[in-house]
N, C-alpha and C positions, 0 to 999 in steps of 0.2 A: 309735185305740182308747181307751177310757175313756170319760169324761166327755166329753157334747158340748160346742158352740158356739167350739168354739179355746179347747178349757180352756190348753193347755199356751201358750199366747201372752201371756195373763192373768198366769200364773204366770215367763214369762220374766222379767223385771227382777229376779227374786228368783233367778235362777240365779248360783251359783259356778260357777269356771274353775277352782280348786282350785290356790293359788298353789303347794302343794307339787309339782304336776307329776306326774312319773311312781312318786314316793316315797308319794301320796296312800291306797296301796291295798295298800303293801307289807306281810309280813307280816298283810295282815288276808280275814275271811273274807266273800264276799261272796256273795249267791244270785242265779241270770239263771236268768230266765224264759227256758226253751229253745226255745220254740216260737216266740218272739219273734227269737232269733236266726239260727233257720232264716228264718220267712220277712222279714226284714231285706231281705236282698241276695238270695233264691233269686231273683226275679225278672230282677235285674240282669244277673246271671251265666250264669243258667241254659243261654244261648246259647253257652260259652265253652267253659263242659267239664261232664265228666262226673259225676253226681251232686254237685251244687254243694251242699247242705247238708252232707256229709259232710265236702266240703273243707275248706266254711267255717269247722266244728266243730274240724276239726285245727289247723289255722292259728290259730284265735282262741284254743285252748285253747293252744294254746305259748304265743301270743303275751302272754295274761294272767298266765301260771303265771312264763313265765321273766322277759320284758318288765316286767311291773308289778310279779311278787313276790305275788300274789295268790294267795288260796286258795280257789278257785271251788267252790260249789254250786249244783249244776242241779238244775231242778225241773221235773215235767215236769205236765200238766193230765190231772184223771181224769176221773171221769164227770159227762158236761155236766150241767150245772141245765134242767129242763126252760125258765126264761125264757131263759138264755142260746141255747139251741139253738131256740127261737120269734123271738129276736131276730135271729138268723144267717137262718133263713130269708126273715125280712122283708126284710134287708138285702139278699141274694140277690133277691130278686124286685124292687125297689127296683134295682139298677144292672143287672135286664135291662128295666127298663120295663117291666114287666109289674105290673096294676095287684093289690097284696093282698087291695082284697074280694076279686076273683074269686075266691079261693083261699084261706079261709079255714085258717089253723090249728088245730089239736083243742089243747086246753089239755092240759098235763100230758104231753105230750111229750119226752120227751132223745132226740136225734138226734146221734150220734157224729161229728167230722169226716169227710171224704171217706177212704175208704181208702188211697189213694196217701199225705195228709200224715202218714195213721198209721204206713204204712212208713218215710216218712223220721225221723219220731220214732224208733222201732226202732230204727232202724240206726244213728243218732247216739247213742243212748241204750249199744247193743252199741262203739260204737266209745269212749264217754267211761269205760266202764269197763274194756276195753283197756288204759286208760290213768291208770287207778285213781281216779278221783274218784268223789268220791258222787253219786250221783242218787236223789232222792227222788222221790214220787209224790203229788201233794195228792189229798186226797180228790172238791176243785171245781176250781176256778179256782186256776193255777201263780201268779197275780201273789197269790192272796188268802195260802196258802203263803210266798212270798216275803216278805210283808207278816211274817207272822207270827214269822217267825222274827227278822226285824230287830225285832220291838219285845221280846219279850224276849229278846233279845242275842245271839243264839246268831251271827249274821250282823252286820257293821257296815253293809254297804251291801246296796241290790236294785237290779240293773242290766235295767232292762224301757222301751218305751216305753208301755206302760200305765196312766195317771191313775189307774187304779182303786185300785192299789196304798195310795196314801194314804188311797180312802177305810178300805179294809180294816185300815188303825193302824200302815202303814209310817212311818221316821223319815227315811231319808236314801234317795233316788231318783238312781242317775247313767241319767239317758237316753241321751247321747248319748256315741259311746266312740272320740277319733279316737289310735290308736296312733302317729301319722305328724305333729303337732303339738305347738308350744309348751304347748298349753291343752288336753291328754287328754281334758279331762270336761267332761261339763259336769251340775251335780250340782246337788241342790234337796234343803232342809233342810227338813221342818214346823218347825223353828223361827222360818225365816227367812219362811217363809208365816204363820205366826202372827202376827209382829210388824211384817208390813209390810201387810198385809193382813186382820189382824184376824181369821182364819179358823182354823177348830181343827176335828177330825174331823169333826163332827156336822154345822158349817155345808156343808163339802164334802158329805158325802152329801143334806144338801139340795138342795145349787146342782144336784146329779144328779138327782133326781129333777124339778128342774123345764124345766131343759134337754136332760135325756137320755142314755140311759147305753147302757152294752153290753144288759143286762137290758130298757131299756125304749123304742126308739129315740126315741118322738115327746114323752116327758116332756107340758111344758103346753103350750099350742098360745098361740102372741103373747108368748112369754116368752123373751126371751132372755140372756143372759150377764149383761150389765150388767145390768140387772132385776132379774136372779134374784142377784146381786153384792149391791146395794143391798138388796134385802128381807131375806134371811137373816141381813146384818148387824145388822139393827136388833131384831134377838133375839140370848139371849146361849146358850151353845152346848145347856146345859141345857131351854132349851124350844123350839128350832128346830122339831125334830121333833113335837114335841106338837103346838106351833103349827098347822104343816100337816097331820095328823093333824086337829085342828079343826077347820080352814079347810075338808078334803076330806067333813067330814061337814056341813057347816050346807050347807044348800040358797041356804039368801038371808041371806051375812053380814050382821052387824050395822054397821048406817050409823053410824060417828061424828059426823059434820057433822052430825047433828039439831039438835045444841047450838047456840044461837047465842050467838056471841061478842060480846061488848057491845064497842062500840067506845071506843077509850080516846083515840084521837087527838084532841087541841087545837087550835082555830081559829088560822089561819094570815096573816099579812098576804100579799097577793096582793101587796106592792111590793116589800119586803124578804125576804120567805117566811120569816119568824121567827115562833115563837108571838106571837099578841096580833091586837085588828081591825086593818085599816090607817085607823079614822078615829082611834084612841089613838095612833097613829105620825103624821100626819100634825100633829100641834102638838107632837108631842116623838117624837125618834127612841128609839129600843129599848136595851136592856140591850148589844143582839149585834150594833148596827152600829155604826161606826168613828166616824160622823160627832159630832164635838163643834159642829156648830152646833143652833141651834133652828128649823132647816128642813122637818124630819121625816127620815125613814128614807133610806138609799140604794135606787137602783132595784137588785135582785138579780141579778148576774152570768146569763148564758146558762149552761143545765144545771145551776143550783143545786140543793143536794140538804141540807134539814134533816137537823141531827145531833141535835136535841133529844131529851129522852128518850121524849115520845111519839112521834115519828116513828119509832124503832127499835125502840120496842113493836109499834109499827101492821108495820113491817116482819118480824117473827119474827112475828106471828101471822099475815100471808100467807103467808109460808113456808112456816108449821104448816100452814096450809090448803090450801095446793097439794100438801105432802105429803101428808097424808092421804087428797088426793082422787087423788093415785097409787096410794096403797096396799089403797086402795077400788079402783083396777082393777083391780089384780093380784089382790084377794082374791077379786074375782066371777069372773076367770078361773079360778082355782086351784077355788073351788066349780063352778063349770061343767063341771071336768072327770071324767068317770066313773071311777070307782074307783082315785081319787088317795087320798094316795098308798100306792100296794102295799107291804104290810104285811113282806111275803116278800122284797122288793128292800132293806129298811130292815135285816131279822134277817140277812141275805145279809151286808151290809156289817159289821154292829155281831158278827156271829160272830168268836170268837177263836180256833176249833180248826178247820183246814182239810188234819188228816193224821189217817188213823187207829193213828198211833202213839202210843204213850202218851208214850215221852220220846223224841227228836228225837237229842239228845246223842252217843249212840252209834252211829248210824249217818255221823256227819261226822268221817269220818276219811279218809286219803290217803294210798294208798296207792303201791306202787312199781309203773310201768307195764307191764305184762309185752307187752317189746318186738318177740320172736317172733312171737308171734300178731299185736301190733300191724302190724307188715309185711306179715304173710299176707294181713290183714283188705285192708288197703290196695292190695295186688297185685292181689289179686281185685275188690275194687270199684273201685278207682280206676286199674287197669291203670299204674299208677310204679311206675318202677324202684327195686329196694331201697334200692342207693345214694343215692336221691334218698330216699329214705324217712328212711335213718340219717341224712343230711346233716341234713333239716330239724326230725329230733325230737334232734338231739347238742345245740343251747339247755336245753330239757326235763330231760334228763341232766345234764345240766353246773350247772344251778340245785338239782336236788336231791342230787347229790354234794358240790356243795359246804354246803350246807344240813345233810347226816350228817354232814362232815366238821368242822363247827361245834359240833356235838353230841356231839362224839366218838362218833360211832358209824358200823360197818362198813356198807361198801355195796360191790355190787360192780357199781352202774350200768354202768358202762362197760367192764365183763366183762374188765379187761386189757388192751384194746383202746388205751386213751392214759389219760394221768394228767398232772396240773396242773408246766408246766415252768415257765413266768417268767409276770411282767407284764411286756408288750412297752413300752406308753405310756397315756399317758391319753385320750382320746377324748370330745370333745364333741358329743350328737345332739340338735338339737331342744331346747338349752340345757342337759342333761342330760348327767353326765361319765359315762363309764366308767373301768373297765380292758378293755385289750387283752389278754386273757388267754391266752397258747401251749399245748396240748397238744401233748402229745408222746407218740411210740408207745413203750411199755417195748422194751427189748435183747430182751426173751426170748419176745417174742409173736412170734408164725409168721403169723400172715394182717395183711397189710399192704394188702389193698386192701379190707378192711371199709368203711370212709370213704375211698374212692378219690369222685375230684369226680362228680357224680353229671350224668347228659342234664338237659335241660331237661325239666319237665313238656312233655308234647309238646301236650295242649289249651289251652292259654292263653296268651291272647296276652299276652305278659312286658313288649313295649313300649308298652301302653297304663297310663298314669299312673293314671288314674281307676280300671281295674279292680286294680291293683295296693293301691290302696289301699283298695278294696270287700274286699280277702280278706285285708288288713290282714296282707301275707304282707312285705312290702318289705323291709329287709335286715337287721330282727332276728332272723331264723328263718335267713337264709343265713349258712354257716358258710365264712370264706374257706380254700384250703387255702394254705400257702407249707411248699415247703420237707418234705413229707411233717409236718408239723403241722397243725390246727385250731388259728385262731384265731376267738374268742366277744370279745361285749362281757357284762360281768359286770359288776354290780353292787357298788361300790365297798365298801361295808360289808359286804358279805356276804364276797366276797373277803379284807376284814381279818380277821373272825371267824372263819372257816376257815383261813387261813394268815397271821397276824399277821408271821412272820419274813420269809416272800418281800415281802410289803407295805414290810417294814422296809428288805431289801435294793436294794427297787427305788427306795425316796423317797433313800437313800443316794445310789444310781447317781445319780441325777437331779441332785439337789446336786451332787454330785461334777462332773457334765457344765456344768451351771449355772456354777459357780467358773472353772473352764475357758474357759467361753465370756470372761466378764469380764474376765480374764485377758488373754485374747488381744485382746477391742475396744480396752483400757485400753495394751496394750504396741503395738495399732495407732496407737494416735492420737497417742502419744507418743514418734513417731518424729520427729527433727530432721534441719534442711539437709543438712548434713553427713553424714546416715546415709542420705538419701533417694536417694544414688546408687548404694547397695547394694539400693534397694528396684527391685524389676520395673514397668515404668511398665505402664501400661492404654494402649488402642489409641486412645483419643484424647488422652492425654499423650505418646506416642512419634511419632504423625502429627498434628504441629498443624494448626491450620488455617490457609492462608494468604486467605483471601477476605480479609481485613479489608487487609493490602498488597497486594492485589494495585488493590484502589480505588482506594488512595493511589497507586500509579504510573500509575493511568487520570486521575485528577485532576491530576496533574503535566502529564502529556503533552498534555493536553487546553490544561493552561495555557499553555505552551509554544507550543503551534498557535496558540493564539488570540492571542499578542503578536508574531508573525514575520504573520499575518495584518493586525494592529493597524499595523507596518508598511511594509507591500508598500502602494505609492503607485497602484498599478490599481484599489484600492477608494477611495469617496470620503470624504470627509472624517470623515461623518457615521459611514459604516458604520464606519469605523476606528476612531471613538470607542466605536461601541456593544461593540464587539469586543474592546476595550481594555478596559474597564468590566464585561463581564459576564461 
């Protein structure tokens, strides 16, 4: 989706991995295209269980919220533009084979998606507020939304795989979102596209209208990436657009080659290939060959190439010339083509207001999940057990108690149910430490099997690696039980800043266990002879080995045979020598 021609392959080289990891997105607010993340993986899944967008929404919103530390806004697409909903249809007709003359479209049409994807939007939409995030509505297009709010600041990142997003004046793009890896993101700067590629908004929405966008499939016809790469650079961001705006109204561009170039290149000797004739070199060699006799010039090496300075003039004006007479094709293309370029696809891009709210600000706030209803919702559409429910949103809970409890401020997330008892240890995922964090059930609470361990989802197949990692569900969202506790992997600084003294008490412990350890290697190793009889032997110090005498007595005996042989006078001479001897 986006920009044709393998835009995002063009732009790979200039992708970050985000050396910060999982801490990249912490505390910061970020906006996803939600329809982008339903249909991601609906496909994949959709075979496994039951209503896979909705799952997917659960699992990925934990996973973001508690996992990264992220403060997620979704956006969801309002009412189509009539080009976008002309281009869906084309597209459509297109991967049935079915040819689009036949079936001409009426301009000025908006055709809503199919109703089934509208429901599942719904219903993710009812389930993310469940779960108290914000969800906005664009007035067009969710990525142009998205766009928007990252450039004035309201959002740090937009997490879409949509190109369109940058042309719209987005800053920072994560496309691709692997929870279950070293290198989480993979994330793209317009900075880093600016300076390695030369390309600033303006050029982008050009490079789309010539190779093809969501809005326009077929752009110019003989123009591809690289093409449309090369031409837009060689204008600077200010007249791209004009530019082709020009280009789509002259009928018959203007020929530059009319001009003829006067030739500047200098007579060359055919022996030496150095300026000058070769009958002035043949009774005196040149400035530029080596030879000090008076023979004339040297014969010129195979593949010789003048560096002089009219040969590098003669060479920059074919250049020139070979360029221009590319850029003369491209421009009879771009004239050739009928109502290039639409006017409507350019104001589409360069708009900066794609909500009809006046300020944005007040509706991104985050709120506390109201976890009742959450279950309900979940029982009924997703048919899982509560237990499994509480199990996999107690992450969820657990990130924003400790989050108020940083704040000094009440919450009663976890209703009584359990409260923050030790750090167990440290934990390393995916190079990323935690804490082992214990809950524990207060004395005075009466239901004990709230978070009793919950059945397996009973649709999903749990031993398949791949889809485990499509639902991005794998063992940050499971809660292990020991011992009637929850234990979580928590967020080391987050845990400081909530509870600074347990922190303190636990890096203690830890030392304290440390000293100990040293303690003991240093009083092992320097144990002496004399005390080593008090020490307990190990099973191959108490059973030695005897193979090593037992060879030497096979070596003896063997010797012994062969010199009682050596002398027994039935063997001859010969053999009693050899017998003796070997």
């Amino acid at each position: 989706m986006g920009v044709g021609g393998n835009f995002w392959d063009l732009l790979k080289p200039y992708a970050r991995t985000e050396q910060g990891g999982f801490d990249f997105l912490r505390n910061k607010r970020v906006a996803i295209d939600l329809s982008y993340w339903i249909v991601q993986h609906e496909t994949a899944i959709k075979a496994h269980t039951r209503n896979p967008h909705l799952r997917l929404t659960f699992f990925r919103t934990i996973n973001i919220f508690s996992k990264f530390g992220a403060l997620p806004v979704f956006v969801v697409d309002g009412t189509p533009s009539p080009l976008k909903s002309q281009a869906r249809i084309m597209r459509f007709f297109r991967s049935s084979g079915v040819d689009p003359a036949s079936f001409p479209v009426p301009d000025g049409t908006s055709v809503d998606r199919n109703k089934k994807f509208l429901k599942c939007v719904q219903e993710c939409v009812e389930l993310l507020e469940l779960f108290g995030m914000p969800v906005l509505k664009a007035s067009g297009e969710a990525e142009g939304l998205c766009a928007q709010l990252n450039k004035e600041g309201h959002v740090d990142a937009c997490i879409t795989s949509d190109s369109d997003a940058f042309l719209f004046g987005a800053k920072c793009i994560i496309k691709n979102l692997k929870p279950n890896s070293k290198e989480p993101f993979e994330c793209y700067h317009m900075s880093d596209i600016e300076a390695g590629l030369g390309l600033k908004r303006n050029h982008l929405i050009a490079i789309a209208l010539l190779v093809g966008n969501d809005f326009d499939l077929k752009g110019v016809q003989g123009i591809g990436l690289e093409s449309a790469l090369t031409f837009v650079t060689s204008f600077s961001e200010d007249e791209v657009l004009d530019r082709l705006c020009q280009l789509g109204c002259e009928s018959t561009p203007i020929n530059s080659l009319d001009e003829t170039i006067p030739k500047t290149r200098l007579p060359h000797c055919s022996l030496c290939g150095h300026p000058g004739s070769k009958r002035s070199h043949l009774k005196d060699s040149c400035e530029r060959c080596s030879s000090s006799t008076q023979e004339g010039c040297l014969q010129k090496p195979l593949g010789f190439k003048c560096d002089c300075s009219s040969c590098d003039q003669d060479k920059k004006e074919k250049e020139q010339k070979k360029n221009e007479a590319w850029k003369m094709r491209v421009c009879k293309k771009i004239a050739t083509e009928p109502n290039f370029p639409n006017n409507e696809i350019i104001q589409m891009f360069l708009n900066d207001n794609h909500t009809n709210l006046t300020d944005v600000e007040p509706f991104l706030s985050w709120k506390n999940p109201d976890t009742e209803m959450l279950i309900d919702y979940l029982v009924i559409k997703l048919n899982w057990e509560p237990s499994f429910i509480r199990q996999k949103l107690f992450p969820l809970l657990s990130t924003i108690f400790l989050r108020n409890v940083a704040k000094n401020q009440e919450t009663d997330l976890l209703y009584g149910q359990y409260e923050f008892d030790c750090i167990q240890r440290t934990k390393i995922r995916f190079g990323h430490t935690y804490y082992l964090v214990s809950w524990k059930k207060p004395t005075q609470t009466g239901n004990n099997n709230i978070y009793a361990t919950p059945s397996k989802e009973p649709e999903v197949q749990e031993d398949d690696d791949e889809l485990v990692d499509m639902f991005d569900e794998a063992d940050v969202t499971n809660v292990r039980v020991d011992d009637g506790c929850l234990l979580t992997d928590e967020n080391m600084d987050l845990v400081l800043a909530a509870y600074p003294e347990k922190v303190n008490q636990f890096m203690q412990q830890k030392e304290l266990k440390e000293t100990k350890s040293r303690k003991k290697a240093k009083a092992k190793s320097a144990v002496t002879p004399e005390d080593s009889r008090s020490v307990q032997l190990n099973i191959t110090q108490f059973y030695r080995s005897t193979k090593g005498e037992t060879v030497e007595k096979i070596k003896d005996a063997d010797l012994s045979v062969a010199k009682r042989n050596a002398g027994n006078k039935k063997f001859s001479k010969s053999a009693r020598r050899r017998l003796l001897f070997n």
